[in-house]
TORTIKOL-656967 format. One record per residue: x, y, z of N, C-alpha, C in turn. Coordinates in pm, whole numbers, padded with zeros to 5 digits, always signed. Example, Ala and Ser with C-alpha at 12.3 -4.5 7.8 and 13.67 -1.06 7.14 Angstrom:
# TORTIKOL-656967
+01319-00569+00780+01230-00450+00780+01320-00330+00780+01285-00225+00708+01367-00106+00714+01290+00003+00787
***
This chain:
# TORTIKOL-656967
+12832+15757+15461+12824+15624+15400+12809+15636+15248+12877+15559+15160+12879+15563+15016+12728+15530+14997+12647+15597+14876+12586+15560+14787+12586+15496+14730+12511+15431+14679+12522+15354+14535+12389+15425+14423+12397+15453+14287+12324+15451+14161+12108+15388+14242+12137+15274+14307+12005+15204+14336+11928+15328+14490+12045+15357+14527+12008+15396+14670+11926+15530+14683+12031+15593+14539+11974+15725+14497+11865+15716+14433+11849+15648+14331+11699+15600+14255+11617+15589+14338+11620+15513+14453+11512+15458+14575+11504+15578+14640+11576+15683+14690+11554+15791+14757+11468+15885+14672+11537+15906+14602+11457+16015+14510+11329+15990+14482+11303+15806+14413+11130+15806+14384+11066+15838+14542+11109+15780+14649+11060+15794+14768+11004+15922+14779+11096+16071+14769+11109+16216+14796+11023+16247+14707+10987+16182+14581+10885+16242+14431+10779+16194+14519+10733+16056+14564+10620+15984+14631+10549+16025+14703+10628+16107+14811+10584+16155+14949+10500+16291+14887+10585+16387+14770+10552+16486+14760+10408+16468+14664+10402+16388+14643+10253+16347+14525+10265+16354+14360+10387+16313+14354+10398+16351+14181+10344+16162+14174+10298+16164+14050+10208+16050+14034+10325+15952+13967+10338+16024+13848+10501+15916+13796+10622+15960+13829+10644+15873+14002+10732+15875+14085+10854+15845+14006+10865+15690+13994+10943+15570+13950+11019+15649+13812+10952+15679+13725+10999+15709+13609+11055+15861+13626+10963+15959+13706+11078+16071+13724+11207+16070+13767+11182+15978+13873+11320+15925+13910+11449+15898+13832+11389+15779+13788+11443+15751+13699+11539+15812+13535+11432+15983+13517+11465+16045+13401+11562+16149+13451+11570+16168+13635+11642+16277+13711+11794+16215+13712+11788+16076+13741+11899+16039+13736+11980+16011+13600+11896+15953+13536+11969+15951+13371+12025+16080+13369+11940+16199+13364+12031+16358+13339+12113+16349+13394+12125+16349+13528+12215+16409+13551+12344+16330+13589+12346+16204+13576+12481+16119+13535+12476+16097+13436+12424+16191+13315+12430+16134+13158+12449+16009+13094+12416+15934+13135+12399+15787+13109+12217+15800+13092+12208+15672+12950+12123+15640+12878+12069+15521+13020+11904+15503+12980+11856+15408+13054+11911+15311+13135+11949+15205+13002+12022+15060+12996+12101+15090+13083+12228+15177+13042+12359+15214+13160+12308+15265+13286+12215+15355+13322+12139+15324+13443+12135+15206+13531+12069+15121+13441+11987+14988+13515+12128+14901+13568+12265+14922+13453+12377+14840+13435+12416+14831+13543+12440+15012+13587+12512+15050+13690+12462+15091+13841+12359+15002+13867+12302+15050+13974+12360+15029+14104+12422+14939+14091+12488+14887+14224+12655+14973+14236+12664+15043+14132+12823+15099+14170+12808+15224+14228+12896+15307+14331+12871+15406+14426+12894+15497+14306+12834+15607+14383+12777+15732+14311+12890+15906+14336+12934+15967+14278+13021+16067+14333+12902+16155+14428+12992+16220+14502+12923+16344+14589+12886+16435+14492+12945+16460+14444+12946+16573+14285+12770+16528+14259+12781+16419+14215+12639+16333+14136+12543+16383+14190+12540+16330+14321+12437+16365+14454+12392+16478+14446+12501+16598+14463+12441+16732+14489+12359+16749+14376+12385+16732+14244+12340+16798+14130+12172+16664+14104+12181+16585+14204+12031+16547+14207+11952+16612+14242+12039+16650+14404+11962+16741+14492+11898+16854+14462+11994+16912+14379+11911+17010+14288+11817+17035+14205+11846+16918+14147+11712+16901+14045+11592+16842+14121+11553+16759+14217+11435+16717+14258+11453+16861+14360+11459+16889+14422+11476+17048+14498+11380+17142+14338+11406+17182+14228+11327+17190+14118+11221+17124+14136+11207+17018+14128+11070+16906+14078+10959+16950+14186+11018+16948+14350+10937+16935+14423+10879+17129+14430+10966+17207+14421+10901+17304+14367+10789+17349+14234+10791+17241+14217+10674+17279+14093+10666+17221+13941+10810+17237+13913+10889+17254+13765+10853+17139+13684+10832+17109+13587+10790+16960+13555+10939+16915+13519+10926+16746+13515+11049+16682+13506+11131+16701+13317+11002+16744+13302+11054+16739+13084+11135+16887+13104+11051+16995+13152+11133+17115+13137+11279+17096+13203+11279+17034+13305+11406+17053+13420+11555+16961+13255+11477+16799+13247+11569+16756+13171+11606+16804+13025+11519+16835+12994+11481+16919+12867+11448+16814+12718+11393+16736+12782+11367+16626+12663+11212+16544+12778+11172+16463+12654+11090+16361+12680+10998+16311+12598+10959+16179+12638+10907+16058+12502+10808+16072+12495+10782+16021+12330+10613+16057+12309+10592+15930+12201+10501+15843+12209+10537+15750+12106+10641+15668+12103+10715+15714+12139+10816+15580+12147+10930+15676+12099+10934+15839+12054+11012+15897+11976+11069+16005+12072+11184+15997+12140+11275+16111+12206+11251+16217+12138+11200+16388+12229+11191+16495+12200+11281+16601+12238+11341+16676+12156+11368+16803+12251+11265+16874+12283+11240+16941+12434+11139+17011+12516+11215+17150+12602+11099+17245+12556+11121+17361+12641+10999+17398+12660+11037+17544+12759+10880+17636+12802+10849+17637+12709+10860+17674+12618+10772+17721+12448+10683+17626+12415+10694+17498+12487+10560+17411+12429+10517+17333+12523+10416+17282+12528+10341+17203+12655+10429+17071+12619+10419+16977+12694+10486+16910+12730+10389+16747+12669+10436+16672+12579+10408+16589+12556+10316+16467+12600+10152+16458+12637+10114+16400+12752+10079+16237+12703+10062+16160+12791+10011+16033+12721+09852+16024+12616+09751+16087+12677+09618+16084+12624+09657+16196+12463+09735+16263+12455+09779+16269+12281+09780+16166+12194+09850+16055+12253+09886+15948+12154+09744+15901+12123+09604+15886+12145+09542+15895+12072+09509+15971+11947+09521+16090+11958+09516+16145+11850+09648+16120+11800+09749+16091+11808+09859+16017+11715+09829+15917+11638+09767+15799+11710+09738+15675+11642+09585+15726+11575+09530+15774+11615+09395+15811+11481+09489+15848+11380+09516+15930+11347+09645+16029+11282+09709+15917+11169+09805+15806+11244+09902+15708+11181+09755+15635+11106+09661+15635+11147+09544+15523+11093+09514+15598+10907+09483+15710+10963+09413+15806+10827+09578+15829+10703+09669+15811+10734+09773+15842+10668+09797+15693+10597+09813+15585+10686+09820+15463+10635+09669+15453+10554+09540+15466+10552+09503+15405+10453+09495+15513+10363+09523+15613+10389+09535+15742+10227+09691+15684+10123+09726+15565+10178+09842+15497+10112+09978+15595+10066+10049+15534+09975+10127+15638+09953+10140+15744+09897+10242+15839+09951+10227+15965+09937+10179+16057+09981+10057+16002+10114+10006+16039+10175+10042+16209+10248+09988+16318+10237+09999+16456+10316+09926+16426+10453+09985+16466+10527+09941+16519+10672+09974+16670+10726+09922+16713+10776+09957+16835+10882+09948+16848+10995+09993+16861+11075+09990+16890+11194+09962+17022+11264+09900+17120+11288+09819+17230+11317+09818+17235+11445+09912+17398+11475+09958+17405+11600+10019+17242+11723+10144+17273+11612+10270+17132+11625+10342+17155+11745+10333+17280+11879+10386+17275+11962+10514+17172+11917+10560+17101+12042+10682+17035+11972+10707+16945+11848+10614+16917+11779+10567+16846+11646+10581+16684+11692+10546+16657+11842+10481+16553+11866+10432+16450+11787+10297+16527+11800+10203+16423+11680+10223+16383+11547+10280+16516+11484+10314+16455+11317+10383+16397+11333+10533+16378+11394+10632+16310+11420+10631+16159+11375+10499+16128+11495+10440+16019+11541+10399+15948+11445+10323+16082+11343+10281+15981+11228+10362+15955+11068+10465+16056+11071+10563+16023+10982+10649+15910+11002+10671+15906+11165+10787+15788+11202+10679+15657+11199+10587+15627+11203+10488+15517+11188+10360+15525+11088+10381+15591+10952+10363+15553+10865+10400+15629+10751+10506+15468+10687+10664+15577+10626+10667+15611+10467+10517+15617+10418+10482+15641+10285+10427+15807+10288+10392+15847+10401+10333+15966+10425+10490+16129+10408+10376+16212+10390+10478+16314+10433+10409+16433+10476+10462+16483+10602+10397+16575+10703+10484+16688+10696+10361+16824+10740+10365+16940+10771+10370+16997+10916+10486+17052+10934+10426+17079+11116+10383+17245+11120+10292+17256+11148+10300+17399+11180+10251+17483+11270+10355+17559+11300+10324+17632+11439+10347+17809+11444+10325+17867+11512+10302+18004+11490+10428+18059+11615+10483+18016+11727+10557+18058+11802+10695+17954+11764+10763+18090+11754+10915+18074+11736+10982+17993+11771+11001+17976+11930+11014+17895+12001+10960+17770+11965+10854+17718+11965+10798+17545+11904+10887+17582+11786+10887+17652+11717+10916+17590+11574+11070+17576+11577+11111+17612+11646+11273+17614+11682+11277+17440+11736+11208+17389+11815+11189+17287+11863+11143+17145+11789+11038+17206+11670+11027+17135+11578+11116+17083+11507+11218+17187+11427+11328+17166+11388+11375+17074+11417+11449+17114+11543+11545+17007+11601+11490+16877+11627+11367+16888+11681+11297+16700+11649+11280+16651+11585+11283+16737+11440+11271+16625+11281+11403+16568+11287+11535+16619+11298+11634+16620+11303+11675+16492+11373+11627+16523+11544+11662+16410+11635+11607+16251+11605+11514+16296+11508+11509+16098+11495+11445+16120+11312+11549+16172+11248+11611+16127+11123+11468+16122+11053+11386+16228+11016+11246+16267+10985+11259+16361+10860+11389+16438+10824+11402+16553+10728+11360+16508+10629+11346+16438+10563+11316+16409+10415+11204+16373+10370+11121+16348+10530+10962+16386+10505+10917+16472+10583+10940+16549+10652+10895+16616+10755+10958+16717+10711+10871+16877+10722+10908+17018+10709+10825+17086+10808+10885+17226+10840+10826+17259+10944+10798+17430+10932+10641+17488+10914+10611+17599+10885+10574+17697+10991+10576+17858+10970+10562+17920+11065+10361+17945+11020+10307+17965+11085+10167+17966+11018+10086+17950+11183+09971+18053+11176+09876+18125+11279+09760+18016+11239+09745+17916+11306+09604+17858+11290+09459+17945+11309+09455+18064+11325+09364+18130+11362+09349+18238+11263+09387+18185+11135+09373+18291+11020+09373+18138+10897+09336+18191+10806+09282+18124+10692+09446+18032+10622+09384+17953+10555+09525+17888+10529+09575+17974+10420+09699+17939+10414+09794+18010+10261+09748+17929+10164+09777+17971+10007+09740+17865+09912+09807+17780+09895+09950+17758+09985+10009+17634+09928+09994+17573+10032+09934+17550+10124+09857+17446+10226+09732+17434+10177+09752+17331+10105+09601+17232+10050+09636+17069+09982+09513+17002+10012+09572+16886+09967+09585+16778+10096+09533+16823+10162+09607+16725+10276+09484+16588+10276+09549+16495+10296+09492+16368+10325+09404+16369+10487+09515+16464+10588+09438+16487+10722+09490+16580+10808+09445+16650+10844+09487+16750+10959+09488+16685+11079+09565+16673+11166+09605+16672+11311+09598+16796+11414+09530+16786+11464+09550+16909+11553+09512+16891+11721+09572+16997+11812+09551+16944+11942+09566+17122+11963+09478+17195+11966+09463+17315+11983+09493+17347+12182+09479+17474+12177+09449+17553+12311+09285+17517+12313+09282+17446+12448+09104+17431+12444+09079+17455+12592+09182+17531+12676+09118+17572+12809+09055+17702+12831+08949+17707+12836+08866+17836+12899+08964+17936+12986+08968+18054+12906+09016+18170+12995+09085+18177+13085+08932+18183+13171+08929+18166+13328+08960+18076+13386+08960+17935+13319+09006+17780+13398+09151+17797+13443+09253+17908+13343+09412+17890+13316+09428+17900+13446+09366+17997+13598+09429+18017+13708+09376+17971+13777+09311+17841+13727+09289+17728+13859+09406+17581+13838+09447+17603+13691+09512+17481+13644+09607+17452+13804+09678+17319+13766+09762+17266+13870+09887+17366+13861+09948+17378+13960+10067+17485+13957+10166+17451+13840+10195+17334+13820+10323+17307+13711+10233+17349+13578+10137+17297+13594+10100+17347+13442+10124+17510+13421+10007+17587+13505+09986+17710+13540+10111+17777+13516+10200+17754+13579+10316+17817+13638+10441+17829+13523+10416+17714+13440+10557+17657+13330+10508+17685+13224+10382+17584+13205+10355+17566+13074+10337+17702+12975+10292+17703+12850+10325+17805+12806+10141+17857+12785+10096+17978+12837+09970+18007+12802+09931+17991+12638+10013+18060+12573+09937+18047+12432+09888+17936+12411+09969+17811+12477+09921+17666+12395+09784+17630+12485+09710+17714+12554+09632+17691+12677+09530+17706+12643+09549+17840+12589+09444+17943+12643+09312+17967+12518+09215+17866+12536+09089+17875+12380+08986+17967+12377+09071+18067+12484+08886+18174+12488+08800+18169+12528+08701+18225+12561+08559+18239+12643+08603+18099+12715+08480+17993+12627+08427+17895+12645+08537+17764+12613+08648+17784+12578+08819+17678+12490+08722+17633+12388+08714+17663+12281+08622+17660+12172+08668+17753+12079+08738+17809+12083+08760+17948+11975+08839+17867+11868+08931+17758+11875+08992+17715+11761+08941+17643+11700+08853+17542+11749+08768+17462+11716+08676+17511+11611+08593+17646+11656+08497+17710+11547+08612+17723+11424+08698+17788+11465+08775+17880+11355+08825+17755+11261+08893+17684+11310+08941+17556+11213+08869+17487+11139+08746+17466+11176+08650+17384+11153+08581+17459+11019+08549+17569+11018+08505+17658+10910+08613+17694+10830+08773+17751+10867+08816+17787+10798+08905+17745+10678+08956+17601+10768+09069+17516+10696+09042+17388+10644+08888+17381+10613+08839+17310+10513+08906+17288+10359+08903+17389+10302+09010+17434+10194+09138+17340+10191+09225+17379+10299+09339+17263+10293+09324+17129+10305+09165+17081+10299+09195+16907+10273+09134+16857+10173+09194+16794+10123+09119+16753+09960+09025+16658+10023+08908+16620+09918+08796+16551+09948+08828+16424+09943+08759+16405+10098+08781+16246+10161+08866+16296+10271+08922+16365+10278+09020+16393+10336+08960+16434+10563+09029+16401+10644+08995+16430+10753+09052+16540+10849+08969+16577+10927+09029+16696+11052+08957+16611+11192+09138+16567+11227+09096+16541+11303+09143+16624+11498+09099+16646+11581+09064+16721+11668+09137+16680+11837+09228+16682+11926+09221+16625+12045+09118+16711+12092+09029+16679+12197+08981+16806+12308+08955+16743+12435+08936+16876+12453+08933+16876+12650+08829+16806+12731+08832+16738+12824+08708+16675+12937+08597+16690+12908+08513+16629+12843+08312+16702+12881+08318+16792+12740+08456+16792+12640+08403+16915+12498+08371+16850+12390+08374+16710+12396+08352+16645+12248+08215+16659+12201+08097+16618+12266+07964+16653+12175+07941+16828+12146+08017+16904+12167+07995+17034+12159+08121+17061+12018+08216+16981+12013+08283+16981+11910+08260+16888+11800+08166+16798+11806+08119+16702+11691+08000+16819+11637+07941+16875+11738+07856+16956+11660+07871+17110+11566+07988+17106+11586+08084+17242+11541+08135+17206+11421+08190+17063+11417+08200+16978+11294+08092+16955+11188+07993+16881+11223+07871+16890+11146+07820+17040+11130+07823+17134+11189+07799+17245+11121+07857+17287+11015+07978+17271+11036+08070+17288+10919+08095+17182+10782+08007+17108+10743+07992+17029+10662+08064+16899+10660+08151+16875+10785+08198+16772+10833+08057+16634+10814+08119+16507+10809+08079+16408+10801+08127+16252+10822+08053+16186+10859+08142+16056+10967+08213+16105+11059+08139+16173+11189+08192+16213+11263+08213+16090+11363+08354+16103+11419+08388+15966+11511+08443+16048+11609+08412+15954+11774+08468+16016+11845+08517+15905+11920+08691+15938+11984+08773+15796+12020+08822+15834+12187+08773+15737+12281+08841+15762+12400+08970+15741+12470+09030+15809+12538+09167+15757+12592+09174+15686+12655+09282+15601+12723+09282+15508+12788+09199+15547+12955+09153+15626+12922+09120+15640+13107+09008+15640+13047+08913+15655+12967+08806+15663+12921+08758+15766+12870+08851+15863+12877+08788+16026+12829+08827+16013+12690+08683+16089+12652+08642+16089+12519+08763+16200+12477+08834+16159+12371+08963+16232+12315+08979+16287+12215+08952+16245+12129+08966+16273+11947+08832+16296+11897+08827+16425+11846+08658+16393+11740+08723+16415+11590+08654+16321+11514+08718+16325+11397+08598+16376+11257+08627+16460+11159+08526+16450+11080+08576+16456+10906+08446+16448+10836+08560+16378+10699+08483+16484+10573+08599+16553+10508+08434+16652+10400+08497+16548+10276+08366+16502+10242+08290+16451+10125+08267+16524+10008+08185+16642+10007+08187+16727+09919+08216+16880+09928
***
């Protein structure tokens, strides 16, 4: 019996549903865009017109992927963050919703440092976040920087993909060593470090575990090792007034506000995500 575009959509979220992926509807939805290369809209257009056998198989394949493990960003090789289409590979974790807090803290501190505003972004995996805050606040100009090849290869191409070059540059640079002298000045650091404990990496969920990329994981002992190190070291790169601000992990924010205030941080703020987990700690050096 012919298919239709709707029948396959309905099967597939069904097959994501059963298997427990949480955003059924929309994986669905991003399996089929790939792989009939058609944009959303033309999706939705064409739902009712039958589908080739050709089409089918090469679904089959890909949720055959999904339900093995694979996440849906790696399989398509893109996905949204902000509202801003990414290119995505293994080389970087995968764009999650509870970031965009630290995005919009981010767009907040850039908009009132007015124009001309510097940002950085510190360990930019796919340069997500700066992205976020160059494309939504357009007086600023951001730094992405990342230490693996791969992200920064990725970076690239995302300043690129939504027309960012002329404020956006993208550096190779080890957050876990002192800044260079021509990183200083910044209005605010962004950062969303490795903050999982060691030992947590081989309990993570299999797609993470299995795909994601350890370096962007993995914070040492206690997921705290970047936190100390940044916090003491890359003071230097923000001019006074200037902020560092922090995503972290479940249950780590009063242990990272206090890592902050050790470090001469001040107005320390801490902002929750929409589920309620405390997300962003932010702190500001004064003198």
């Amino acid at each position: 019996m012919a298919t239709t575009y709707n029948n396959l959509f309905l099967d597939t979220r069904a097959r994501l549903k059963k298997a427990g992926v949480e955003g059924a509807q929309l994986e669905a939805r991003e399996i089929l865009c790939y792989a009939s290369d058609k944009s959303r809209e033309q999706l939705y257009r064409d739902m009712s017109l039958y589908v080739s056998a050709e089409l089918e198989r090469r679904v089959e394949e890909l949720v055959q992927r999904r339900l093995a493990g694979e996440p849906v960003a790696y399989i398509i090789g893109e996905w949204e963050f902000y509202g801003l289409p990414l290119n995505i590979s293994q080389d970087v974790l995968i764009p999650r919703m509870d970031t965009e807090v630290l995005a919009e803290r981010g767009i907040l501190k850039a908009r009132e440092a007015g124009e001309g505003a510097r940002v950085l972004d510190l360990c930019a995996g796919s340069g997500c976040v700066g992205l976020a805050v160059a494309a939504n606040a357009p007086n600023c100009r951001v730094v992405l920087a990342e230490l693996s090849e791969g992200a920064l290869r990725l970076c690239k191409q995302n300043v690129r993909r939504n027309d960012l070059n002329s404020r956006v540059t993208c550096l190779s640079v080890n957050a876990m060593e002192p800044p260079s002298s021509a990183l200083w000045d910044f209005d605010a650091i962004v950062c969303n470090p490795p903050y999982i404990p060691t030992a947590d990496i081989l309990g993570l969920e299999h797609s993470v575990r299995d795909y994601e990329p350890h370096m962007a994981l993995d914070g040492g002992e206690d997921g705290l090792d970047f936190y100390r190190f940044i916090s003491a070291k890359w003071k230097s790169a923000l001019r006074l007034g200037g902020t560092l601000l922090f995503e972290v992990g479940i249950g780590q924010a009063p242990e990272v506000e206090e890592i902050l205030a050790r470090n001469g941080f001040e107005d320390i703020k801490t902002t929750a995500d929409t589920q309620g987990i405390w997300r962003v700690v932010e702190g500001t050096i004064n003198s």
